[in-house]
Each structure stands twice: as C-alpha cells, then as structure tokens.
C-alpha positions as CSV (number, residue, x, y, z in Angstrom):
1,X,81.2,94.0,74.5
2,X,79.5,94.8,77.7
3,X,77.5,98.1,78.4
4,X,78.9,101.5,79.7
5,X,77.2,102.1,82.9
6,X,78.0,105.0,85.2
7,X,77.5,105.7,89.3
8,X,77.9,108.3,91.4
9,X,78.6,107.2,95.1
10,X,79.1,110.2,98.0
11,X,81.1,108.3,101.3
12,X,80.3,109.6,104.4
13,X,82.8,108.8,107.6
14,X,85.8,109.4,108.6
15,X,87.2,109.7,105.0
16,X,89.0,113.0,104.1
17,X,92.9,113.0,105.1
18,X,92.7,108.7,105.3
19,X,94.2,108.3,101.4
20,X,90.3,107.3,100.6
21,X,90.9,109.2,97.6
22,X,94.3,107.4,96.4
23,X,93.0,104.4,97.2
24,X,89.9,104.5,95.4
25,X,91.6,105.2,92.7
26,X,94.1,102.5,93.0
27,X,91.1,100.3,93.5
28,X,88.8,101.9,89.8
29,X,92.1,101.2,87.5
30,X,92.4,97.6,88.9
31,X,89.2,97.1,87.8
32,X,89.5,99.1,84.7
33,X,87.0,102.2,85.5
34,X,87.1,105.2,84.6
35,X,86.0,108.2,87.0
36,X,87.0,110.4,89.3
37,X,86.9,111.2,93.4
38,X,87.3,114.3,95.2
39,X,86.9,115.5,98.3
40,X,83.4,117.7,99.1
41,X,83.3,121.0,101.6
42,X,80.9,118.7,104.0
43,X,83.9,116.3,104.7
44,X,82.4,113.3,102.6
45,X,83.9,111.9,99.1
46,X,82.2,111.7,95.6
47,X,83.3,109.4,93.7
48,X,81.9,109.1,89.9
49,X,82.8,105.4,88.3
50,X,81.6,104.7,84.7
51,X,82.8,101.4,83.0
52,X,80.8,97.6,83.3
53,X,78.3,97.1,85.8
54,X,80.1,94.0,87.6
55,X,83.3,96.6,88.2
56,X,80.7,99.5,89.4
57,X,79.2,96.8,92.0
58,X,83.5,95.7,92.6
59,X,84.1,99.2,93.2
60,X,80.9,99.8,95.7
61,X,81.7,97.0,97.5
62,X,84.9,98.2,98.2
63,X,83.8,101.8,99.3
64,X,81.4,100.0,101.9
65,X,85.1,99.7,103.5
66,X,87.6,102.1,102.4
67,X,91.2,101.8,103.2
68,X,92.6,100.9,106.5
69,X,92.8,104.6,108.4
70,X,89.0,105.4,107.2
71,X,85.5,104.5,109.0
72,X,82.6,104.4,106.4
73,X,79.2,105.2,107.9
74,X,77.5,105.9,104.8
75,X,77.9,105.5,101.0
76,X,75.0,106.5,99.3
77,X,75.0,105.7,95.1
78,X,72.9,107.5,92.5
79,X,73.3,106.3,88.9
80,X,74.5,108.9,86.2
81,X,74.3,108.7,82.5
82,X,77.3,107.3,80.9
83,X,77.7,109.8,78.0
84,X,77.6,112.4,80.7
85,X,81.3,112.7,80.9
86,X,83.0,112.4,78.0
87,X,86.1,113.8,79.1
88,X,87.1,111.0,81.6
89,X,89.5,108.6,79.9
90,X,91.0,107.6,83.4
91,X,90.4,107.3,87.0
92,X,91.6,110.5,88.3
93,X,91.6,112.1,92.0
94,X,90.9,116.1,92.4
C-alpha cells in the first residue's frame, strides 16, 4: 500500500467565479484524493490534497491549468502532514 502524503497548493489568477473549485474537485475524486478547496478573501484558491504522491503531482499538474474560463499565474505548493486532517474522507469544496 502506498504512503499518505498531503499538499497544500494556493492558485493565484483569474480563479474565483471560473468553477476552479468544482473542477478541482471533479479532478481530486478521479484520482482518488481526498481534500478540500475553497476560495480565500485575497481572490486566490487553497486547495489541500492528501492521498499518494503520484495523484498529489496528477493533481498539481492539473492546477498549473485550471478549467477552461480560468488563467493560472501562480500555484504555489507547501507540503502538510497527512494525519493533520483526519476529518477529510472526501474531496470537498467550501
């Protein structure tokens, strides 16, 4: 069984009121992560993904881009510790 890891990403662009969030989430349950992204008072989006490394790098990848409507400028990542959040059995949006 492979390691828990967990990453904390914060997306700067044009990114709030573009589905980013939806889609991120669409795009962490494909690849089986669970998590959480919200929207942030400074107009960027956090995004928290804990499950295997490959799907954290999947998932980072994919934020590099967003969904059609958005323009990325910026994602920066910061790792997190995995036992951290307990509470997050799914990918969720907030």
């Amino acid at each position: 069984m492979a390691m828990v890891a967990a990453r904390r990403f914060v997306v700067r662009g044009r990114v709030q009121g573009v589905f980013f969030r939806a889609s991120a989430a669409r795009r962490a349950d494909e690849l089986g992560l669970r998590g959480f992204a919200r929207n942030l008072p400074d107009g960027t989006v956090e995004v928290l993904g804990l499950g295997e490394a490959a799907a954290l790098d999947a998932l980072a990848g994919w934020l590099r881009q967003g969904p059609p409507l958005a323009n990325v400028l910026e994602v920066a990542e910061y790792p997190e510790d995995p036992c951290g959040h307990p509470d997050l059995t799914d990918f969720r949006t907030g």
